[in-house]
DRENDOTOR-327715 format. One line per field, with one value per residue: residue in one letter; x, y, z of N, C-alpha, C in turn; residue number from 1. Coordinates in nm, 2 decimals, padded with zeros to 4 digits. Example, Ala and Ser with C-alpha at 12.3 -4.5 7.8 and 13.67 -1.06 7.14 Angstrom:
BEGIN
resn: (a,s)
n.px: (01.32,01.28)
n.py: (-00.57,-00.22)
n.pz: (00.78,00.71)
ca.px: (01.23,01.37)
ca.py: (-00.45,-00.11)
ca.pz: (00.78,00.71)
c.px: (01.32,01.29)
c.py: (-00.33,00.00)
c.pz: (00.78,00.79)
resi: (1,2)
***
This chain:
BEGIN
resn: (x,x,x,x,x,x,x,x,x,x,x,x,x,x,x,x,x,x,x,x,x,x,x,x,x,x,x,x,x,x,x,x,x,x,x,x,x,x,x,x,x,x,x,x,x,x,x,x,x,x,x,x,x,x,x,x,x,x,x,x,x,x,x,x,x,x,x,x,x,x,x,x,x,x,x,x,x,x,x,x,x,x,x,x,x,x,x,x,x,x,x,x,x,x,x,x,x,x,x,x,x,x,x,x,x,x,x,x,x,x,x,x,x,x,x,x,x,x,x,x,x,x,x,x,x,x,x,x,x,x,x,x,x,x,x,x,x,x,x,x,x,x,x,x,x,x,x,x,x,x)
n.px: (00.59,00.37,00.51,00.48,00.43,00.60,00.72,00.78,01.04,01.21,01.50,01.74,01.98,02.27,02.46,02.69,02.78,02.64,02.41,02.10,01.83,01.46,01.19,00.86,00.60,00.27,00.05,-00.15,-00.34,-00.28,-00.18,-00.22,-00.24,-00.14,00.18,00.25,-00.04,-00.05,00.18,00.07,-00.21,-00.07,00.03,-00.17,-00.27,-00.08,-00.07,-00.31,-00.26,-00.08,-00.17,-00.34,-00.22,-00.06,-00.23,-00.24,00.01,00.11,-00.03,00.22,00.41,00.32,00.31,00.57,00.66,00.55,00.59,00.88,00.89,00.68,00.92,01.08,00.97,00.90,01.19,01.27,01.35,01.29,01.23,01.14,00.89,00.78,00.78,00.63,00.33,00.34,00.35,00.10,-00.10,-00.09,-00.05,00.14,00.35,00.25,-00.01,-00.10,-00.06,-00.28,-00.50,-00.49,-00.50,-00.82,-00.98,-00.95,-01.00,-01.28,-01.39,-01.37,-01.59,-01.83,-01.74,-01.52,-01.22,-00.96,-01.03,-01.19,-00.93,-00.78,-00.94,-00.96,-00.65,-00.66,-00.53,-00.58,-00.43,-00.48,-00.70,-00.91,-00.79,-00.68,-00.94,-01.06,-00.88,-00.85,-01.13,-01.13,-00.93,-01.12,-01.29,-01.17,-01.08,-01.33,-01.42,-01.25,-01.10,-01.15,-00.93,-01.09,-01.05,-00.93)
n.py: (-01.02,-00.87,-00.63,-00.53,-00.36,-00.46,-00.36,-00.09,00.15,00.34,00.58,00.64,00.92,01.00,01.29,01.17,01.00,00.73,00.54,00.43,00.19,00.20,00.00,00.08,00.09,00.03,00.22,00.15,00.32,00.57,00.81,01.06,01.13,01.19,01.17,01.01,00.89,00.68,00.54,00.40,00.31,00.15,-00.04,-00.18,-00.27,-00.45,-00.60,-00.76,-00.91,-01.08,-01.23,-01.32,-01.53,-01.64,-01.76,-01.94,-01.76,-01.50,-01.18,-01.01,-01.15,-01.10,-00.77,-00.69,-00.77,-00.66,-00.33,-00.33,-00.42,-00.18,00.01,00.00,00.05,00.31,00.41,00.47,00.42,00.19,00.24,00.51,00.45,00.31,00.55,00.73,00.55,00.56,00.86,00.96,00.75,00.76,00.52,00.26,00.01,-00.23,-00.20,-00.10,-00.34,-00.53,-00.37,-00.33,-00.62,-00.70,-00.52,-00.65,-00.90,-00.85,-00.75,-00.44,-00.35,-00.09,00.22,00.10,00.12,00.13,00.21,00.45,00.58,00.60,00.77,01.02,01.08,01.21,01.39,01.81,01.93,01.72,01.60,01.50,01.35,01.13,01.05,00.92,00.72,00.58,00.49,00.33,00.12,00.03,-00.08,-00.29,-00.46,-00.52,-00.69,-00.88,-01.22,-01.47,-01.77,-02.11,-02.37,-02.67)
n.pz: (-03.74,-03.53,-03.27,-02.94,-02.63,-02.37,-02.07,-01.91,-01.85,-01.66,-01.68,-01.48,-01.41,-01.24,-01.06,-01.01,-01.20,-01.19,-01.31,-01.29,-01.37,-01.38,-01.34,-01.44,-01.31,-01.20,-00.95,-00.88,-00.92,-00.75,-00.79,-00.75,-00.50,-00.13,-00.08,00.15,00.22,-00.05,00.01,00.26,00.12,-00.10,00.10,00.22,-00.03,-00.14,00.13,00.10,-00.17,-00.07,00.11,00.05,-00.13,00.05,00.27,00.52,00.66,00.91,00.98,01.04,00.86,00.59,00.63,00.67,00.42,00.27,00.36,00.29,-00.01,-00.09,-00.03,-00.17,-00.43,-00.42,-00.38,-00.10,00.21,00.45,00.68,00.68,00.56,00.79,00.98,00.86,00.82,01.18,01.17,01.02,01.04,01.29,01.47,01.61,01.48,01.53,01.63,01.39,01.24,01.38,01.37,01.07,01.04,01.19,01.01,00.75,00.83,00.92,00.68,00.63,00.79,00.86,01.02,01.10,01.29,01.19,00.91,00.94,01.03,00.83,00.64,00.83,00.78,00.55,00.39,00.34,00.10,-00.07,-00.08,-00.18,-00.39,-00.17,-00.02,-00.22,-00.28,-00.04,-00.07,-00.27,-00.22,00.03,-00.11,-00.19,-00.05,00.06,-00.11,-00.17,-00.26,-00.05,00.08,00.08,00.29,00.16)
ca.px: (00.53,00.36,00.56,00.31,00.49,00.59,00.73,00.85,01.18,01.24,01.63,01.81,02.14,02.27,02.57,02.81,02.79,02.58,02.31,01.99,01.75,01.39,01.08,00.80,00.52,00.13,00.07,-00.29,-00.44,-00.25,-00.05,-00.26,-00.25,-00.03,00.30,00.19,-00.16,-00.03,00.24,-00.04,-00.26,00.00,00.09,-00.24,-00.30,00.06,-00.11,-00.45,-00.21,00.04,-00.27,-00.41,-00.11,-00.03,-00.37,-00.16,00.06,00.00,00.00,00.30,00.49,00.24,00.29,00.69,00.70,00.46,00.67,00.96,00.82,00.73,00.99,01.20,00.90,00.92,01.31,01.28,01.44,01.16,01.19,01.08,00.79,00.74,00.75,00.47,00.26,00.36,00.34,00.01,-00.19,-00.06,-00.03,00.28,00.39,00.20,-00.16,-00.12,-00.08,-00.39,-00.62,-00.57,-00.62,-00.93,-01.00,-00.95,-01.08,-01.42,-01.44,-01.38,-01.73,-01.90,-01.72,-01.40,-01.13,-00.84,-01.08,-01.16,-00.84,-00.77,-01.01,-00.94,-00.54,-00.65,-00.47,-00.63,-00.40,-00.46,-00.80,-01.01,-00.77,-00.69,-01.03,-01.06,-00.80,-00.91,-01.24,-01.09,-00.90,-01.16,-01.39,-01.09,-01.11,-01.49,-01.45,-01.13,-01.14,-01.11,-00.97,-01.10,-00.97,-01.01)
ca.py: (-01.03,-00.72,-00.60,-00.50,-00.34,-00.56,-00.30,00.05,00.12,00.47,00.57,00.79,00.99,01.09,01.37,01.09,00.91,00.62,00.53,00.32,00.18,00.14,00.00,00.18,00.04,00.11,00.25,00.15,00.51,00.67,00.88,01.20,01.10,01.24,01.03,00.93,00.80,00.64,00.44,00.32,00.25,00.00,-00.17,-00.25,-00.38,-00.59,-00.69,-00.82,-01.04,-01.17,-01.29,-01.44,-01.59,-01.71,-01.76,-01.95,-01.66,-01.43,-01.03,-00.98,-01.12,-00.99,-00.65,-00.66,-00.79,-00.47,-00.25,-00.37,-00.38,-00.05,00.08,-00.03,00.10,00.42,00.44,00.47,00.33,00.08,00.35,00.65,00.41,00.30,00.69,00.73,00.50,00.67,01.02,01.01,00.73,00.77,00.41,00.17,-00.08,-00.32,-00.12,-00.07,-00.46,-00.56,-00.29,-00.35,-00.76,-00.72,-00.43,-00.75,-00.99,-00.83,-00.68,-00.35,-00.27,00.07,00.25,00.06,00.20,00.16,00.24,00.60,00.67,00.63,00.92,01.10,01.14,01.23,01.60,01.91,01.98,01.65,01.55,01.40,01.17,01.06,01.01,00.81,00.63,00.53,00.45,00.19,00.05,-00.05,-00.17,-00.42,-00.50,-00.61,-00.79,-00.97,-01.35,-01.56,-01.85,-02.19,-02.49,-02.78)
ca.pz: (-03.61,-03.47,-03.17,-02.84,-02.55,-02.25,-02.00,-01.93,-01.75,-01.63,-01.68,-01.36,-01.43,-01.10,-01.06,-00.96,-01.30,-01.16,-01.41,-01.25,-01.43,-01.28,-01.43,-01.44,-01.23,-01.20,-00.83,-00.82,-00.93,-00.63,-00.85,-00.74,-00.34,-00.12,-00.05,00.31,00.18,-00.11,00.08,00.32,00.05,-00.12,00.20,00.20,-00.16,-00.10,00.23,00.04,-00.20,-00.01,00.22,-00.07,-00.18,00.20,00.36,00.63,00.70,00.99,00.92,01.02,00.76,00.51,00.65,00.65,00.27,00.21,00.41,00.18,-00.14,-00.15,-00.01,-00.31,-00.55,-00.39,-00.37,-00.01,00.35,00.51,00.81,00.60,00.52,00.94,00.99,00.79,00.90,01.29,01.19,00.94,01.15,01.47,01.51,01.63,01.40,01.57,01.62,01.23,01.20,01.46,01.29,00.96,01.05,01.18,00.85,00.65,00.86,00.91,00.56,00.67,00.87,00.90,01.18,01.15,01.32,01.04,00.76,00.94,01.03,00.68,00.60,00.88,00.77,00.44,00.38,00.25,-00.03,-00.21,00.01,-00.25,-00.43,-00.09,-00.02,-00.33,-00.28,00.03,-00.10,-00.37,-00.14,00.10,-00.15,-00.24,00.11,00.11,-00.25,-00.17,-00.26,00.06,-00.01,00.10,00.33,00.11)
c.px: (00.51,00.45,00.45,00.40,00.48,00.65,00.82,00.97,01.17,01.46,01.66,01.95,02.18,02.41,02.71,02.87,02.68,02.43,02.18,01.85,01.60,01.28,00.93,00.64,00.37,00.15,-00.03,-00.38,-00.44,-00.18,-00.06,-00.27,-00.18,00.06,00.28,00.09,-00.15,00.05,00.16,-00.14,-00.20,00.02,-00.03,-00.28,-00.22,00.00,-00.20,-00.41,-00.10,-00.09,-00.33,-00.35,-00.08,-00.13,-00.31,-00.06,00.05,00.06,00.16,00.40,00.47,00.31,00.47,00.72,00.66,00.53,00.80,00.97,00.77,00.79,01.07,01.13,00.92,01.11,01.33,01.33,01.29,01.19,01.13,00.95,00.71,00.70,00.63,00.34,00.28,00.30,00.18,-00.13,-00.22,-00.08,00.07,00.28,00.25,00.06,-00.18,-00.18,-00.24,-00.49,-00.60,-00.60,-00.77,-01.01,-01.04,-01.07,-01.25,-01.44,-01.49,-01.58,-01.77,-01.81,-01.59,-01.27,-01.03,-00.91,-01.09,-01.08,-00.80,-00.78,-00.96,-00.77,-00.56,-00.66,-00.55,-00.59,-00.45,-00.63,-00.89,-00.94,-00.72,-00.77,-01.07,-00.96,-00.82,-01.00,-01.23,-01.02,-00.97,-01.29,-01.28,-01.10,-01.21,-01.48,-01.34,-01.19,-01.09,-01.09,-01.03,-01.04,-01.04,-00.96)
c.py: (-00.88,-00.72,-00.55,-00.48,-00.42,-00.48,-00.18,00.06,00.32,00.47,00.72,00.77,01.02,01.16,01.28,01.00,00.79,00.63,00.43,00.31,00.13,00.08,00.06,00.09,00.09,00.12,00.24,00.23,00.60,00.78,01.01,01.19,01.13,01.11,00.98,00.79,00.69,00.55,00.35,00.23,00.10,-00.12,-00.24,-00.35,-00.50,-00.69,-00.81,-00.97,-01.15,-01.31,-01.39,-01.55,-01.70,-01.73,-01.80,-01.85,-01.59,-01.31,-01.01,-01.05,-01.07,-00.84,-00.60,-00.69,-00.66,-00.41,-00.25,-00.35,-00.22,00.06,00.11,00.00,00.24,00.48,00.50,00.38,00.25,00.19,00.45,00.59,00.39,00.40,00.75,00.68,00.57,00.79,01.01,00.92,00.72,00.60,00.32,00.06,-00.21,-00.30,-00.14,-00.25,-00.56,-00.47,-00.38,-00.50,-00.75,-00.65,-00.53,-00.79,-00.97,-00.77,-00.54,-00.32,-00.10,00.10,00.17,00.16,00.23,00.24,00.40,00.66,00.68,00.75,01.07,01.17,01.19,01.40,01.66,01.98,01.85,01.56,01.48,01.30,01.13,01.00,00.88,00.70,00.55,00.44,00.29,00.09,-00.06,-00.15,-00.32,-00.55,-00.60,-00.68,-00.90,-01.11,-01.40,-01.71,-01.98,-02.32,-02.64,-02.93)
c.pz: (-03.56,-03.33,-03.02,-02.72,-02.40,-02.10,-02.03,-01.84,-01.73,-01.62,-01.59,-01.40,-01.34,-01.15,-01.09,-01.09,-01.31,-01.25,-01.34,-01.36,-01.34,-01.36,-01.34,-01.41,-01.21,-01.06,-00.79,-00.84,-00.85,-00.67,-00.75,-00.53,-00.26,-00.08,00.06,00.30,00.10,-00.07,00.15,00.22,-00.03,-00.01,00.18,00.08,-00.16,00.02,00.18,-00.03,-00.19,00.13,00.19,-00.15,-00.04,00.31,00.54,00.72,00.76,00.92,00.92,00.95,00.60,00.50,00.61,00.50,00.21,00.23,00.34,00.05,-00.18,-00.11,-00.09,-00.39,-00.50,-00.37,-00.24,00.10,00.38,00.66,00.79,00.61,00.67,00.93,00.94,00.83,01.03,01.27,01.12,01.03,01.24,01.56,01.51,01.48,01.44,01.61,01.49,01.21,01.27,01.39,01.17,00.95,01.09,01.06,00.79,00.71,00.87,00.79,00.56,00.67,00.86,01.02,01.19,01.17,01.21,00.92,00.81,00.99,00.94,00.67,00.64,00.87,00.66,00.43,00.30,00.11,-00.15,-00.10,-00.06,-00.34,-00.31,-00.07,-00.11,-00.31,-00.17,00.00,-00.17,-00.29,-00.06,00.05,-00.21,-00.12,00.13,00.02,-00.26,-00.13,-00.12,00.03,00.09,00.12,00.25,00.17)
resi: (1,2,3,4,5,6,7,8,9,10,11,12,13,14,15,16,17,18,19,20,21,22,23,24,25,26,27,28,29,30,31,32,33,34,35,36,37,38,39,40,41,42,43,44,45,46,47,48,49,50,51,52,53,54,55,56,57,58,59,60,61,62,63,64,65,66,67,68,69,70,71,72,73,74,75,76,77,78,79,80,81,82,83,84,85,86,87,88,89,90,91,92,93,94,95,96,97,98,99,100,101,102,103,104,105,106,107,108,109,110,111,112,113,114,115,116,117,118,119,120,121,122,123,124,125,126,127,128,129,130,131,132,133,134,135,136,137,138,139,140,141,142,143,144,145,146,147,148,149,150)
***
């Protein structure tokens, strides 16, 4: 039987003894993005399939599974992650969740507020894979399956 790799694990040593094992996760092609953008950008991807998964669901429990999720991919608090969102779009918990629903809901538009504050947090040291990242993002956005009440 040929063998064919099924996942990667990353292995942490800390000072203390404590050994964690993590697995080693794709990040969407944010590698190069800075850590603010990159966190946003996931929420949103998590947002897209938890939506699509729970059509019924309103954002906010979408948004707090995101908020979650990768806070535990990033080995971060879910307030580090808040903070972020606050400090990079300048928007409450609950502005973030009302934008990026209508984002979805209208298939991010020209001129949408969430989509150019996106742009507009995107930093100068890492400004074009932000941008990009951005970019892929909101074309997931406009191509996302909706699903159908049958």
């Amino acid at each position: 039987m040929r063998k064919s790799l099924i996942a990667r694990y990353e292995v942490l040593v800390f000072n203390t003894g404590e050994i964690e094992f993590r697995p080693i996760t794709d990040d969407g092609g944010y590698t190069k993005c800075s850590s603010s953008i990159r966190q946003i950008l996931l929420i949103v991807e998590s947002v897209l399939e938890y939506m699509e998964d729970y059509p019924e669901r309103n954002i906010h429990f979408a948004v707090v599974t995101a908020v979650n999720q990768v806070a535990a991919t990033e080995s971060v608090k879910q307030s580090t992650v808040h903070s972020k969102i606050l400090r990079k779009l300048g928007f409450s918990m609950q502005e973030f969740k009302d934008h990026l629903r209508d984002c979805i809901d209208n298939r991010a538009p020209e001129g949408d507020v969430f989509v150019n504050t996106l742009f507009n947090s995107c930093v100068s040291r890492t400004k074009t894979a932000d941008e990009e990242g951005v970019r892929k993002v909101v074309e997931k956005i406009r191509n996302r399956h909706v699903p159908t009440e049958s």
